[in-house]
C-alpha positions as CSV (number, residue, x, y, z in Angstrom):
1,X,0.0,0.0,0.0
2,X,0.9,3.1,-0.4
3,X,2.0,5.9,2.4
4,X,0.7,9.2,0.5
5,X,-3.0,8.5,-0.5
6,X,-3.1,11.7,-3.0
7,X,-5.3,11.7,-5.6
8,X,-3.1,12.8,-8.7
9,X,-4.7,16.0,-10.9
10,X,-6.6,14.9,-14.0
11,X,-5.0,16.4,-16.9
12,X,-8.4,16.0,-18.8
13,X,-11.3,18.4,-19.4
14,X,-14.8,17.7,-18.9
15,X,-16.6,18.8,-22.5
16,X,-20.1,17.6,-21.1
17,X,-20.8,21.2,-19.6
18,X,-19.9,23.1,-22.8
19,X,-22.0,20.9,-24.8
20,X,-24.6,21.3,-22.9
21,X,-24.9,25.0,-22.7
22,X,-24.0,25.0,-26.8
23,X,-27.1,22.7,-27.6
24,X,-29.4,25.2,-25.6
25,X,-28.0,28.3,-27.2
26,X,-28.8,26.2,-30.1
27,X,-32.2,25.5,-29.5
28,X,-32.6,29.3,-28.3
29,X,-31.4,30.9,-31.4
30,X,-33.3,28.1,-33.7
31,X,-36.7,29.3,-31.8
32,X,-36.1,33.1,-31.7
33,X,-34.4,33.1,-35.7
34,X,-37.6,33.2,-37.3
35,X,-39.3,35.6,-35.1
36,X,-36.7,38.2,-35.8
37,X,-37.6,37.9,-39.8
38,X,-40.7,40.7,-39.4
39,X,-41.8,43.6,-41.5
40,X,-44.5,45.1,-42.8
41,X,-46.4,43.4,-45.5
42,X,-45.7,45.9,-48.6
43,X,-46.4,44.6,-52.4
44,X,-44.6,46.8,-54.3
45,X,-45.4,48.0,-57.6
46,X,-43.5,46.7,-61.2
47,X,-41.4,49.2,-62.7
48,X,-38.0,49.1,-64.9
49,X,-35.3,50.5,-62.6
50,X,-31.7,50.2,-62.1
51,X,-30.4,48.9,-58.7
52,X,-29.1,51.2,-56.3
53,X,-25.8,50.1,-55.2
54,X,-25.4,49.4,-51.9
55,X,-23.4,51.2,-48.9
56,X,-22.1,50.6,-45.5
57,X,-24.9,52.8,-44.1
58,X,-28.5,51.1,-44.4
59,X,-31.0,53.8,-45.9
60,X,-33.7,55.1,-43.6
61,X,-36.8,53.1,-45.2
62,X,-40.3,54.7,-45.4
63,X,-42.8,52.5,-46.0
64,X,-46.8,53.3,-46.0
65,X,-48.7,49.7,-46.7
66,X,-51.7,48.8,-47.8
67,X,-54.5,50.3,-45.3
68,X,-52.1,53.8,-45.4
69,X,-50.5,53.4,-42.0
70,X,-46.8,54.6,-42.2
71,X,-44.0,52.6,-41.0
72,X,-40.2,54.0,-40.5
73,X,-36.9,51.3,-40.9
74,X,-34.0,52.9,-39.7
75,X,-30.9,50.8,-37.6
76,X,-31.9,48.9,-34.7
77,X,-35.9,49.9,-34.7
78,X,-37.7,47.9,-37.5
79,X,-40.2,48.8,-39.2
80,X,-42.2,51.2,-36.5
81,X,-45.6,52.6,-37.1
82,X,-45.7,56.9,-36.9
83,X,-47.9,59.4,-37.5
84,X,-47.9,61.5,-40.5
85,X,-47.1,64.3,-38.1
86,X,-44.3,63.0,-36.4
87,X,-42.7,61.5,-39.7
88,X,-40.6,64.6,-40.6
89,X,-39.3,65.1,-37.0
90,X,-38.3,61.4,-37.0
91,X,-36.2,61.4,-40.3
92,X,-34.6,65.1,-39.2
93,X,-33.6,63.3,-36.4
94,X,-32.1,60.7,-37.8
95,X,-30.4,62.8,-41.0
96,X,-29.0,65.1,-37.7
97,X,-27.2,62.4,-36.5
98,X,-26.0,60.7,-39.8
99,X,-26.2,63.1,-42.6
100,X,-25.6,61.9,-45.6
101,X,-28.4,58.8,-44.8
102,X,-29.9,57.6,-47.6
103,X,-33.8,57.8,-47.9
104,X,-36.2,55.5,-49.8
105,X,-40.2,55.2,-49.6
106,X,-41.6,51.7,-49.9
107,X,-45.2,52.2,-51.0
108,X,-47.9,49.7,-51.6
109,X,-49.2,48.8,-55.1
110,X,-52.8,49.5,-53.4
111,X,-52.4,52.2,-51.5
112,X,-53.6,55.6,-52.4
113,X,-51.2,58.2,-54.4
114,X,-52.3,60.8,-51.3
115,X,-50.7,59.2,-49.0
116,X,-47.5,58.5,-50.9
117,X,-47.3,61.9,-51.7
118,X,-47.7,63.2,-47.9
119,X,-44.8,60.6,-47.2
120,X,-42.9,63.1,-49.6
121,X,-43.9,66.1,-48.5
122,X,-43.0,65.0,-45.1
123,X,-39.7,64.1,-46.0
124,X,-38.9,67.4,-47.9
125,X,-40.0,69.5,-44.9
126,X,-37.3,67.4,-42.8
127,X,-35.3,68.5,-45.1
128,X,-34.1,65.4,-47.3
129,X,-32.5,66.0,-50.6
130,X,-33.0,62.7,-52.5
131,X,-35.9,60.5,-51.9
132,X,-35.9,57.0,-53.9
133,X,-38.6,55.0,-54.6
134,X,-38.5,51.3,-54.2
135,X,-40.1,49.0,-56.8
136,X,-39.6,45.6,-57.6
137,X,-38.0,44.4,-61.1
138,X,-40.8,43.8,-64.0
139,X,-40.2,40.2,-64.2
140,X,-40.8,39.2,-60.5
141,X,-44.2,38.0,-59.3
């Protein structure tokens, strides 16, 4: 037998732990993945445009769907409904702290011309030099 009864250190790792947190963190991101893919439901209209190219600053995205609610895209915030009146304050805002922001309106096919056209009056009283308009290509369904 032996005198000193130590135990010697294990030079070995036990993985079961890690893989354990991984395959919930897994399972987490699998559920909450799909929930993250929102917007608003917009069917834009056919037209025969050139892509704009992209840049390293998302545009601020306007969009007014179907019933004529408005909706502003811009960083973090996705897709939130505003009033017509607070529209303008919102993109001066965000053109104050990023000038140089690219703007584009994302109208329904449905929606009524008036309310596309207070979008853009909106947007030129917040002071926003070029507005695009988003379409989708003629041959897409």
């Amino acid at each position: 037998m032996r005198k000193n009864p130590r135990r010697r250190p294990m030079a070995e790792i036990n993985v079961v732990p890690y893989i354990d947190v991984s395959l919930v963190l897994l399972i987490i991101f699998m559920v909450t993945a799909p929930l993250l893919q929102t917007g608003v439901d917009v069917e834009l209209p056919n037209a025969q445009a050139k892509t704009v190219p992209r840049t390293d600053t998302p545009p601020l995205i306007v969009s007014v769907d179907s019933s004529g609610q408005y909706f502003i895209d811009v960083g973090d915030h996705k897709d939130e409904a505003v009033q017509a009146d607070e529209l303008a304050l919102r993109v001066a805002a965000v053109l104050r702290h990023k000038p140089g922001t690219a703007v584009m309106v994302r109208g329904d096919a449905r929606v009524d011309y008036g309310k596309v056209v207070t979008v853009m009056a909106a947007l030129q009283e917040a002071g926003v030099p070029n507005v695009g308009l988003m379409t989708r290509p003629s041959g897409e369904p």
